[in-house]
N, C-alpha and C positions, 0 to 999 in steps of 0.2 A: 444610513445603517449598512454594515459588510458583514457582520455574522448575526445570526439568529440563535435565540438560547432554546437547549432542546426541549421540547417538550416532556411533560414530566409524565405523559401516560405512558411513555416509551422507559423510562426506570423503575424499574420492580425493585420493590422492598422488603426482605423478607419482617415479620412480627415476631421469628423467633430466636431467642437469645443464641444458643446452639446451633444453629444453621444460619449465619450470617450470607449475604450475596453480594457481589460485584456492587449492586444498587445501593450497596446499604453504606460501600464505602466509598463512594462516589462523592467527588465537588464540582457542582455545576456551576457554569461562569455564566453570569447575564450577557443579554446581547451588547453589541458595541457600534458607538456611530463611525468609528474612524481606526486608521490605526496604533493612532497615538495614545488611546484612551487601551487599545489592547496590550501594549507593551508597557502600560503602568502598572495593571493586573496583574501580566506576567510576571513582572521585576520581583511583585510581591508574596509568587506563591512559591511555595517550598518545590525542589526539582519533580519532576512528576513524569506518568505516560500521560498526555493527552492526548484525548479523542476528538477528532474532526471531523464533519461530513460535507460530500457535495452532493449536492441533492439534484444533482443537475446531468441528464442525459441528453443534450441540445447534440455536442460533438458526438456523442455515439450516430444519433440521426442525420444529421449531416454525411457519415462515412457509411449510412446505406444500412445502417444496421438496427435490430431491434431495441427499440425503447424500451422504459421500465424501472431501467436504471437507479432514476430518482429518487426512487423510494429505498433506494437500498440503505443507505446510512442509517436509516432511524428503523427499518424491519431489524436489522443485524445488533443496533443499541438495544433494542427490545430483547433479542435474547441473549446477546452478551450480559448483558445487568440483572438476570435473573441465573446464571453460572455461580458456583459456589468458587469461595479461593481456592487457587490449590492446594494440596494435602503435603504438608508435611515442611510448609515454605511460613518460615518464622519473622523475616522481615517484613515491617506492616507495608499494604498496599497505599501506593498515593496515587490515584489515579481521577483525570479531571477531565470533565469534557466543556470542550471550549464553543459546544453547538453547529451549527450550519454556515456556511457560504450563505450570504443575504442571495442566491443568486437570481432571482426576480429583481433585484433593486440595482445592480451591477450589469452592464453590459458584457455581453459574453465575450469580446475580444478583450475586455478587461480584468476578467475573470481569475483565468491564470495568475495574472502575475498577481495580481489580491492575494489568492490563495498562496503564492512562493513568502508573500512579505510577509506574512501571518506564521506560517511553518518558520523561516530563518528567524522571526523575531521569539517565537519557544524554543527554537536550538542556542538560540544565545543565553536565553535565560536555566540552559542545562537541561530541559524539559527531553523526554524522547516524544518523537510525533508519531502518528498513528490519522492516516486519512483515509476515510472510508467514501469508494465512487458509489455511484456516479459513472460519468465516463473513465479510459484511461486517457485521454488527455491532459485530467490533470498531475501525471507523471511527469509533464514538466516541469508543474509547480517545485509538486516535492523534490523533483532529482534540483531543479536550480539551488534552492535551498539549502541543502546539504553541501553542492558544492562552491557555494558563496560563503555558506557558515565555514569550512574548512579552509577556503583561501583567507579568510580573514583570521580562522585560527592558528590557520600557520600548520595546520596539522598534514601535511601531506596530501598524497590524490587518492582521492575516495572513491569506492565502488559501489559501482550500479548493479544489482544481477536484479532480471526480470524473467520473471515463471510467467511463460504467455505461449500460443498458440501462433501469435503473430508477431513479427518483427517491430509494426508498427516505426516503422523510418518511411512513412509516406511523405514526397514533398508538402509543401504549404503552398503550393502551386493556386491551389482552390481554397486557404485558409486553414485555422485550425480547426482539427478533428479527432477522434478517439484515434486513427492512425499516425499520429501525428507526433508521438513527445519526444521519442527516441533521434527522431529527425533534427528535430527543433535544439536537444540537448546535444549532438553532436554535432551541429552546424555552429552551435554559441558554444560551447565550451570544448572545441576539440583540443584531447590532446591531454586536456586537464582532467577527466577523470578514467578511471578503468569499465568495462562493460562489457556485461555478460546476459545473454539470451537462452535460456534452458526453456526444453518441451517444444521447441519451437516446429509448427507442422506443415508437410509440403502443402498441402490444398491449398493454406492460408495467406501464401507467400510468395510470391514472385521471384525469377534467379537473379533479374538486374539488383530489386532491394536484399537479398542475400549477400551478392557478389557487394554492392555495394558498405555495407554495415561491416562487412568483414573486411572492406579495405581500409575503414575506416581505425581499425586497432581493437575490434570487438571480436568476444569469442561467441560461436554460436552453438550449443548442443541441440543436435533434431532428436523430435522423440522418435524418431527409427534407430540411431543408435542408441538410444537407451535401450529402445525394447529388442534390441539385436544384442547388448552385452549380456554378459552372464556374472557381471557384476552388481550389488545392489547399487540403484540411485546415489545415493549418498558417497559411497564410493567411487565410485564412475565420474563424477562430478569432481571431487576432488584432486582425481587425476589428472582430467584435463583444464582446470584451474589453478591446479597446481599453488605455484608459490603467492599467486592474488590472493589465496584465504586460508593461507599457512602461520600468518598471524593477526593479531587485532590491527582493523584500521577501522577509520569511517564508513560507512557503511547503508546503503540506499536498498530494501528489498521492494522489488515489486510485484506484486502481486497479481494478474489480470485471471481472473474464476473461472474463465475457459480453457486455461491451463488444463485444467480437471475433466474428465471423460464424462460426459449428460448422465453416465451412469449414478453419479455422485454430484453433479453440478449443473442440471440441466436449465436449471434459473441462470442464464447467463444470456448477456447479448448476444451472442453467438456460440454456441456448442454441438460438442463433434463424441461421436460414441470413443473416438481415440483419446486419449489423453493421459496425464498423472493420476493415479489412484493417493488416496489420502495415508495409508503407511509407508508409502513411497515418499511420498512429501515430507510429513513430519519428522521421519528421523533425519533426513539431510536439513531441515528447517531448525531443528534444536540441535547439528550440528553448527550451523551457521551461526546458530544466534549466540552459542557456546564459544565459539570461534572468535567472529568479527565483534566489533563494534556498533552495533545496531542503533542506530540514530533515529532512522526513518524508517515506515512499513508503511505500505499505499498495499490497498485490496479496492478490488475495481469490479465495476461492469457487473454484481449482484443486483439480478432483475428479479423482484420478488413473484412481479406478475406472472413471469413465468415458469414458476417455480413448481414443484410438488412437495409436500409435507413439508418443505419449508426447508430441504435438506441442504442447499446449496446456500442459503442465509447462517444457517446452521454452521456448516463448511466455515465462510467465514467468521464466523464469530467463535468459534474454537480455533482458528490462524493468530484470532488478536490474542485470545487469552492464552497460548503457548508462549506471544511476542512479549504479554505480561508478567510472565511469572518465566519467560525461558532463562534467563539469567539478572542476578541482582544490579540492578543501575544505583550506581554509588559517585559518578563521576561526576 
C-alpha cells in the first residue's frame, strides 16, 4: 500500500442545508496498493484541487529540528473541511482528497520520489495539487513534478517561488533532509526551471548557501529588505521579480509556516519572532494566484504539537482555501 485514505473523523459535515462546508463537498479517494491503481482513479475523476498529506517528519529530524510535523496534514484537514465556501464564488467546488503518503510502509529514501509520481500523475490528469507537510523535503517531490509535467507538456520553464525562512539548498552530503529540496531540484534540473526565495532570514542561513543558490540563476529576497522598503509586500516582490510573474506560466508555490513570525505561527518546526505577517502574505498570495498559473501549493512543517489555539494550523488551512477559491481552474 503507498497512500492511506483519510480518516473520516478528520471531515466535518455540516446537517444544515444553508450553511454548507468544505466537508460536505468533499470526495474522498480510498487507499491505493500501487500506482497504477492511482492513476486509474485519476483518469476517472473530473479536473479537481486535490488534497495530499505527508504525515511524515523523519527529514525534519534528521536536519536537527523539532518534530510534530506529522500530524500536520490531517490537524489542518480537520479545519479546512469545517470552512464555509467562499462568498460570493458561483462555480461549484470540486475538491478531492487523495489521503496520506503510506509512509510507514514505504522507505523513507523512497519516499520522495512516491510522492513526485503520485503529484505528476494528477497534474497529467488536469487536477491542481495541494500537499500538506510534514517535512519540507518533500518540496522535491512537488517541485519534480511540476517540472516533469511541463517538460512533457511542452509548456515552457516553470517557477518555483518558495516563502521560507531558510534556503534549504543543503547538500545531500549526509542524505536527504528538510534542508534539502531546493539542493536536490537545482542539482537535477538546473537551468530548466526559474526560482525564487522570499522572507528568507540571516540567522537561518549561511553566506556560502546564499552565495551559492544565487549563482545558481535564483532570486532571493531577505526579509531585511522587505521590512527596510517602504513598499507594500506585494509590491516589492513584483519589482524585483519582475517579468518571471508578469504573466501566466506554470507555477510551483511553496510554502514552509516558518516563513511566518511565532507571532502568528509558532506551531512550526522552527520559528523566529521575525517573519511574514498574514496581510502581508495574502494579498501578494491572491496576487500570484491571480497572476501565474498555480499548479502546485506545498505548505510544510505545521507542527500541531507545538502549536497555541491551533493558530498556525489555522494559518495554513486559510493558505489552502484562498489557493481554492483564489482563481477559477478551467484548464
Amino acid at each position: 500500500m503507498i497512500t492511506e485514505e483519510v480518516n473520516k473523523k478528520y471531515v466535518y459535515s455540516s446537517g444544515a442545508i444553508d450553511d454548507p462546508r468544505l466537508g460536505n463537498l468533499l470526495r474522498i479517494a480510498p487507499s491505493f496498493e500501487n500506482e497504477k491503481s492511482i492513476n486509474e482513479f485519476l483518469q476517472k475523476e473530473n479536473p479537481s484541487t486535490v488534497f495530499f498529506g505527508y504525515p511524515d517528519d523523519h527529514g525534519i529530524k534528521i536536519n536537527n529540528g523539532r518534530v510534530g510535523a506529522a500530524l500536520g496534514p490531517d490537524h489542518v484537514r480537520s479545519l479546512l473541511y469545517k470552512m464555509s465556501p467562499a462568498l460570493n464564488f458561483s462555480a461549484p467546488t470540486s475538491l478531492l482528497d487523495l489521503g496520506n503518503l503510506a509512509v510507514n510502509k514505504i522507505p523513507f529514501e523512497k519516499r520522495h520520489a512516491t510522492g513526485s509520481e503520485i503529484a505528476l500523475m494528477a497534474l497529467r490528469q488536469k487536477h491542481r495539487w495541494m500537499g500538506v507537510g510534514g517535512g519540507h523535503d518533500y518540496g522535491f517531490s512537488e517541485g519534480r513534478a511540476l517540472i516533469e509535467f511541463s517538460k512533457a507538456e511542452k509548456k515552457g520553464k516553470p517557477l518555483i517561488i518558495n516563502f521560507d525562512a531558510h534556503l534549504d539548498v543543503r547538500s545531500t552530503d549526509q542524505g536527504f533532509n528538510s534542508g534539502t529540496p531546493f539542493y536536490r531540484l537545482l542539482h537535477d534540473y538546473k537551468n530548466e526551471f526559474d526560482f525564487a526565495e522570499i522572507a528568507v532570514q540571516p540567522q537561518c542561513n549561511s553566506q556560502k548557501h546564499l552565495d551559492w543558490v544565487r549563482s545558481q540563476g535564483a532570486k532571493v529576497i531577505l526579509l531585511e529588505e522587505i521590512m527596510d522598503s517602504d513598499r507594500p509586500l506585494d509590491i516589492y516582490i513584483k519589482s524585483v521579480l519582475d517579468s518571471w510573474i508578469s504573466q501566466e506560466r506554470l507555477t510551483y508555490l511553496s510554502i514552509d509556516i516558518d516563513a511566518f513570525s511565532s507571532s502568528v505561527a509558532m506551531g512550526a518546526s522552527q520559528s523566529w519572532p521575525t517573519g511574514l505577517l498574514p496581510h502581508q502574505f495574502f494579498n501578494t498570495f491572491r496576487d500570484l494566484i491571480d497572476i501565474l498559473d498555480v499548479r502546485v501549493l506545498g505548505v510544510y512543517e505545521v507542527s500541531p504539537p507545538l502549536d497555541s489555539c491551533e493558530l498556525t494550523s489555522k494559518l495554513a488551512a486559510q493558505i489552502i482555501h484562498q489557493f481554492i477559491y483564489g482563481k477559477k481552474f478551467d484548464k
